[in-house]
N, C-alpha and C positions, 0 to 999 in steps of 0.2 A: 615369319620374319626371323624367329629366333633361330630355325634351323638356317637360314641361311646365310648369316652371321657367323654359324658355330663354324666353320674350315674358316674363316676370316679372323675369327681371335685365335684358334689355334697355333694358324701361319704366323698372327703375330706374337703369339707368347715364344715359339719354336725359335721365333728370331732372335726375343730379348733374352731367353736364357739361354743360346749357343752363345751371345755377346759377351753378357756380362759374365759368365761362368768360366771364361777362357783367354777373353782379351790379352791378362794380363800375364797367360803364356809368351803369346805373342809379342809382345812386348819384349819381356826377358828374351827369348831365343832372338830376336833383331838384334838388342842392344848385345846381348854375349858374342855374335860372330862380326862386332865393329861398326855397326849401325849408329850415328846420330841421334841423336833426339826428332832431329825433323825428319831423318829416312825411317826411323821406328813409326813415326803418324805418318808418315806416307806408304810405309806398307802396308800396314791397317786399316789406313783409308782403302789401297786398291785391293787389298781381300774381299775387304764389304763391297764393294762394285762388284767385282768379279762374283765373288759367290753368289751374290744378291741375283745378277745376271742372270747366268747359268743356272738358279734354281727356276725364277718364272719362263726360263727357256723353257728349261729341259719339261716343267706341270705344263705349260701349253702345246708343246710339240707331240709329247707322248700322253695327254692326261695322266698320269699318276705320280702319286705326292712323294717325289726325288728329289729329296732338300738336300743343299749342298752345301757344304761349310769351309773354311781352311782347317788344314792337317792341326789339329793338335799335339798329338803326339810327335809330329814334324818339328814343333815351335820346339817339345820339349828337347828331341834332338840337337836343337839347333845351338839350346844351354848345356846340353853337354857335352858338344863339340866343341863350344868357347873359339877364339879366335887361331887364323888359318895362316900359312904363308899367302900375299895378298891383299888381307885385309877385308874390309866391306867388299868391292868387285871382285873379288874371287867368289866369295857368296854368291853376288847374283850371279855370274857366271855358271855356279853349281845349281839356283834354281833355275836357270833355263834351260840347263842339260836334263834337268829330275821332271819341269816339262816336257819337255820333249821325249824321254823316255814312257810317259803317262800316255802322249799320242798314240807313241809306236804301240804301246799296249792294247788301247782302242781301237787301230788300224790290222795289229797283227794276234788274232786270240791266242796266237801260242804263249806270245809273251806274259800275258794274263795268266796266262793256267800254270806256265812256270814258275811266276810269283806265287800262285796259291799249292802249289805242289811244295813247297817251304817244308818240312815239317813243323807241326805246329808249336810243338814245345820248343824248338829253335827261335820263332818267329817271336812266340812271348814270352820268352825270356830276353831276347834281346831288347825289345819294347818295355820289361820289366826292368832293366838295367836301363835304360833312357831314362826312364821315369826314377825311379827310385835315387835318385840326388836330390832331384827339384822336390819328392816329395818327404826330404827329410827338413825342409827348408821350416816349415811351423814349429818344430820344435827347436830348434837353430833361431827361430825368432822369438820364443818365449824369453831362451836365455841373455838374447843382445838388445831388445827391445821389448821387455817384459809388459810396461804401461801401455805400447801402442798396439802389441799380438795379444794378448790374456781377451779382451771386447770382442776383437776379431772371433779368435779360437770360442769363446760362450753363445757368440751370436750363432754360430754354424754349428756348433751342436746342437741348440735348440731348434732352430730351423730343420735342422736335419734329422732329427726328431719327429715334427708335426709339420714338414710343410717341406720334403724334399727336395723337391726342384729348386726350390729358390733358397737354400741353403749357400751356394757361393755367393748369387747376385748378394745377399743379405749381407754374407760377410765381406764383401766387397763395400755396402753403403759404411759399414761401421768404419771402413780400413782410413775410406773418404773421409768422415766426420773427423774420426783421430791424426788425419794428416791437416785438416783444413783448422783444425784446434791448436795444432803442437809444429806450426811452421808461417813463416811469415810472405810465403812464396818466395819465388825468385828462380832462377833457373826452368828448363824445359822449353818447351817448344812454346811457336803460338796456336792461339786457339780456331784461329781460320783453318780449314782443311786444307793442305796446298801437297800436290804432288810432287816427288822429286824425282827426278832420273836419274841414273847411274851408271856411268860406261863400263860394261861385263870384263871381266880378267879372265884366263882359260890356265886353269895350274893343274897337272896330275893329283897332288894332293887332295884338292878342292873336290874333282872328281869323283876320286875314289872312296874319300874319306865322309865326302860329304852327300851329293848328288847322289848315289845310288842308294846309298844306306835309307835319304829322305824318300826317295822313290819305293823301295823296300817298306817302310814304315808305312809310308800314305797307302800304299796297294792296301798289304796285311792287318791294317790296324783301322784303317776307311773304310777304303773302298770295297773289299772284300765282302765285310762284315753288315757291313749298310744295304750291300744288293740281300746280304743274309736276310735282315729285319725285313724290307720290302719284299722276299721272295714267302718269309715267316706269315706276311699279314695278308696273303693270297697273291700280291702281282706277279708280273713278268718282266722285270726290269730290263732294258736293252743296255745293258753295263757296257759294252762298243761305244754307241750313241752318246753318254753319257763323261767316260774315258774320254772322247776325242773331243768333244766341248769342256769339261773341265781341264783338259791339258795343254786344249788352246785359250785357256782362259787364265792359264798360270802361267804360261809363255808370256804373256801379252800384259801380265802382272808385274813377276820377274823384275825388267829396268826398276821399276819404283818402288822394289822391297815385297814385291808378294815372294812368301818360298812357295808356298804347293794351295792350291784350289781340289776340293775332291767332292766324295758322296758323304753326306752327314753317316755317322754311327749312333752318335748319344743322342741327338734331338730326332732321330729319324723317326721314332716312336711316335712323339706328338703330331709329326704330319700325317703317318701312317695307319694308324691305330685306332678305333670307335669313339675315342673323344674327342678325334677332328672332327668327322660327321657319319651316323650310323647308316647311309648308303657309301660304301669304296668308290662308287664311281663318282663320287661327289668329292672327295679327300685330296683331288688334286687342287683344289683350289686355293688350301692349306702351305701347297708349295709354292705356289704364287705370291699369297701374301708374306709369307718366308722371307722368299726375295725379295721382294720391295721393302720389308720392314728391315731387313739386313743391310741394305743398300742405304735407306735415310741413317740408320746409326751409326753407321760410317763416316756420316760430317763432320762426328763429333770428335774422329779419332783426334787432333788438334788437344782438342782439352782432356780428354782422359787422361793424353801422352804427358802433355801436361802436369797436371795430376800428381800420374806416375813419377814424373822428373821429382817431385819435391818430396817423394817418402821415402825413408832408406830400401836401400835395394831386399833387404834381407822382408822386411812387410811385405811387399809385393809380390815374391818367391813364396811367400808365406802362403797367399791367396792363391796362389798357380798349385800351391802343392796341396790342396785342401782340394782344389777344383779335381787334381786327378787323382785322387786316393781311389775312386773307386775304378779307373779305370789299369792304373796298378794292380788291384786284387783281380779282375779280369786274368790280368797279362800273367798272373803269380799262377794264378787255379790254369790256367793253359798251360804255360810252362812244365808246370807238375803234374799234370792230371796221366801220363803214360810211365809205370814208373820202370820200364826199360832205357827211355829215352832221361832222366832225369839226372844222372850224373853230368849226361851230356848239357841240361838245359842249365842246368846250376854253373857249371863252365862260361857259357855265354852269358849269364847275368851277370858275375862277377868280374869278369874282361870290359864287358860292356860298361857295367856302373866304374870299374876302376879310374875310366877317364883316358887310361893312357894313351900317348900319340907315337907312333912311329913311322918315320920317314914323312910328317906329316900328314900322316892320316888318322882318323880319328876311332874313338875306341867302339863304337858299335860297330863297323867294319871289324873289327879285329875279336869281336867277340862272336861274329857270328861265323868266321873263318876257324875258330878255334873250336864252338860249338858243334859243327858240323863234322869237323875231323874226329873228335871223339868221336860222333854218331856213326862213323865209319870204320872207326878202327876198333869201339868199346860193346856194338850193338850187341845183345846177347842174342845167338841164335840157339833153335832148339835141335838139336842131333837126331831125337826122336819121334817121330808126330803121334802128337796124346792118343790115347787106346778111349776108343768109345767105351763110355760105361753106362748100361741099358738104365733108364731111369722110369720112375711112373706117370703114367699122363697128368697133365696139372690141368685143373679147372681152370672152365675157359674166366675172366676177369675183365673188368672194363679197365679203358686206359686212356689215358691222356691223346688229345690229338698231336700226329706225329711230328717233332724238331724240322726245318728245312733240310731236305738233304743235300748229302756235296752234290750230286749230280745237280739237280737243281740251278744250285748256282754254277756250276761250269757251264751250264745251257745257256745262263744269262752273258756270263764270258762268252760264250762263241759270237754271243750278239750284240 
């Protein structure tokens, strides 16, 4: 009995902490490109549908445990893109183009392997320049709301301490208590889940500045990375299959405030991994209950939005920037880790985190155009090719079993 409960609470722990460890991205990146209160809970809402969906799809069509979330790194984009020529509908306008561009990726694997042929110090840097605003936001909250962040900030280091995973949700229950303490309500949405629609705008800006860079982001920073994990834990992920249901599931998101549906990266672990259940063939079950526990939490978006409406903006930032500290140091140690390509990646984080807009478009576009030109115009080449130098045989050594390789996952691209 117990084993076969174990992929059953996994699925649902995998749910409640992609929820609560990120929600409150989400949130911020709606309400920064012009979102309402009741479009912010109704994007929310149709995230948790859609992803919820598309994850018990994709565990029973393929059995294996391909949990799906929305783009976080997407949401963070979406704060520091701040608002566009257009307004709200220019937004969705740009997620149904950054869908639509997820299909063609699904449908045509060149598109896929293009986006993973990025260089990588490009790619996390500019990821690390997305992030690195939202995650200076805790310290920014100590200073302007010292009594309602200092709880926050102790709760998540202790947690994060002795109990990892639940180190945001934690800091999250504290952010609740100090907002349900130090406010009398009022404002924010209602607490009914209710969907909104919203008639798309079509602007170049929006486009350019916005739409590819999220598409860029979700590839490199998702979905990529996620087939990585599942390719890491022995499967064969069909990332085509996958791509083309999460891209029709962010299409079909889109009107009512979804930006991007993709493959989990940070929770992918929990479903994939021997503490969902110690047979693989058993672990898709994990994705299953995934989705359906993602999909019920989603009712709730109404009251979290809620919630959220009633605590200064700068606590909320706080929780979002605590959530991806660790996905920043990822993006930093990528970014850096070639150090021919590192002037160039440094280029792009600083463009990127700058914020700046030109011509209406926004600064991760412009940082990773800037990036890449150095990469082209600064790369050092070597004139000479190194002269072999005869060395002594080295005993043989044990060693760790081998990282996923690229091929690997471009195998799962072609699929």
């Amino acid at each position: 009995m117990a084993g076969r409960m174990q992929p059953v609470l996994a699925g649902g722990v995998a749910a409640l902490v992609g929820f609560a460890s990120s929600f409150a991205v989400v949130l911020a990146g709606l309400r920064a490109v012009g979102a309402t209160e009741s479009q912010a809970a109704s994007g929310l809402l149709v995230l948790c549908l859609a992803s919820g969906l598309c994850a018990a799809w994709l565990g029973l069509r393929h059995r294996l445990p391909m949990s799906v979330a929305w783009s976080t790194p997407g949401a963070a984009l979406l704060v520091a893109t701040g608002p566009m020529p257009g307004g709200w509908p220019a937004a969705v306008g740009a997620f149904l183009v950054s869908g639509l561009l997820i299909v063609a990726a699904g449908l045509f694997p060149v598109l896929g392997r293009a986006v993973a042929a990025i260089p990588k110090p490009i790619a996390g840097a500019m990821l690390a320049g997305v992030l690195l605003p939202l995650c200076t936001a805790p310290v920014r909250g100590l200073v302007e709301v010292p009594l309602l962040a200092a709880p926050v900030l102790v709760c998540w280091l202790v947690l994060h301490r002795f109990a990892r995973p639940w180190a945001v949700p934690g800091a999250l229950v504290v952010a609740a208590g100090a907002i349900a303490l130090t406010t009398s309500g009022g404002g924010g949405g209602g607490l009914r889940p209710v969907i909104e629609v919203t008639v798309p705008q079509w602007s170049l800006p929006a486009m350019i500045g916005l739409a590819l860079p999220l598409f860029l982001v979700t590839m490199a920073a998702q979905n990529v990375p996620g087939t990585a994990v599942l390719v890491g834990y022995g499967y064969r992920p069909p990332l085509g299959s996958a791509l083309r249901a999460t891209g029709l599931a962010s299409l079909v998101a889109a009107p009512a405030g979804g930006h991007a549906v993709n493959l989990a990266a940070i929770t992918a672990a929990l479903a994939a991994g021997p503490d969902a259940h110690p047979d693989p063939n058993r672990r898709w079950i994990a994705s299953v209950t995934n989705g359906v526990g993602l999909a019920l939490l989603g009712l709730g978006a109404g009251a979290v939005t809620t919630l959220v409406g009633w605590a200064p903006p700068v606590l909320i930032e706080a929780v979002a920037g605590l959530a991806l500290l660790g996905a920043l140091a990822t993006a930093l140690t990528s970014a850096l880790a070639d150090p021919d390509a590192r002037e160039a990646a440094v280029v792009t984080l600083v463009v990127t985190a700058a914020g700046v807009s030109l011509a209406g478009i926004g600064g991760a576009f412009w940082g990773l155009i800037a990036g890449c030109l150095m990469l082209l115009i600064f790369r050092r080449r070597s004139t000479t090719p190194p002269t072999p130098t005869p060395s002594a045989p080295t005993p043989p050594t044990l060693s760790a079993p081998p990282a996923p390789r690229q091929e690997s996952v471009d195998h799962a691209i072609d699929r």
